[in-house]
N, C-alpha and C positions, 0 to 999 in steps of 0.2 A: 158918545164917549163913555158914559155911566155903562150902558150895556155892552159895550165891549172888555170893560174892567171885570163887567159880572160873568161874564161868557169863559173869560182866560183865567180869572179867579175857580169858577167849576169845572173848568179843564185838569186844572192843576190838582184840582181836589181830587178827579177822578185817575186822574194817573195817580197818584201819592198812593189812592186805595187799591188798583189795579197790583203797585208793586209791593206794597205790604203782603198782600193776599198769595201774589207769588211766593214772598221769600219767604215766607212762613209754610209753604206747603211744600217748596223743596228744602229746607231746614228739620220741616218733620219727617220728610223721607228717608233724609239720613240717617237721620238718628236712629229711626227703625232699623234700615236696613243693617246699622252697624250694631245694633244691638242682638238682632239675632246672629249674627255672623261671628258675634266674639260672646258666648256662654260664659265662658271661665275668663273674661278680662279684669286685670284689677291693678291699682296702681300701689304705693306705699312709699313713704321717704325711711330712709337709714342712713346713720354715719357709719361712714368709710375710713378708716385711720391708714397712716403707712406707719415707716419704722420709725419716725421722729415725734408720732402722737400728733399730728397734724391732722387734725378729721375735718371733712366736708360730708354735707349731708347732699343725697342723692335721691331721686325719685325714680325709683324701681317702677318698670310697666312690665306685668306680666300675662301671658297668656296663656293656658295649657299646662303648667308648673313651670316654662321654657321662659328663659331672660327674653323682653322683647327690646327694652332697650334699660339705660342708665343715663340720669343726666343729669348736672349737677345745678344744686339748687344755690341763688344766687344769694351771698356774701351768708352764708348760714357754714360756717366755718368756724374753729375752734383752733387754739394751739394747745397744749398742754404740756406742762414738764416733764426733765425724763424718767420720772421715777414714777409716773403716772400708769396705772394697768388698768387695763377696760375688764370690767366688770363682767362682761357678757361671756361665754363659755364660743370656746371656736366654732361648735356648728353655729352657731346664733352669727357669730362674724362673719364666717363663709356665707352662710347660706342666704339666697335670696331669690326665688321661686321654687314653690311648691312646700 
């Protein structure tokens, strides 16, 4: 009984190592691969406002200077009054890659 407990106890041990070993080797192959694949990748957050001064902030992914996506970042929201001007100059509000 003792040697059956010690037998399935190093079973388990060798599998546990087995899959560690894998998922770390196809974990680093991604990363590789996705790293040379995207040179100019990079991500950023910015507030977004409409016409009511309502901003949410977003996480800008870029690639290439080219929007790759926008997504908004959760409860990271603002309301402000109407007499409130953003600070920032138009191209800084439009602009977001490149």
């Amino acid at each position: 009984m003792k040697k059956l407990i010690i037998l399935t106890l190093l079973t388990l041990i060798l599998i546990f190592l087995f899959l560690f070993t894998l998922n770390k080797t196809i974990t680093g192959n991604i990363i590789s691969e996705s790293t040379e694949k995207r040179t100019n990748f990079y991500s950023y957050t910015k507030a977004i406002c409409n016409e009511t001064n309502y901003c949410q902030d977003y996480e800008i992914i870029c690639e290439n200077n080219k929007t790759i996506s926008i997504n908004p970042v959760t409860e990271a929201v603002a309301q402000f009054d109407k007499d409130w001007r953003d600070a920032r100059s138009q191209e800084q509000i439009n602009k977001l890659c490149g």
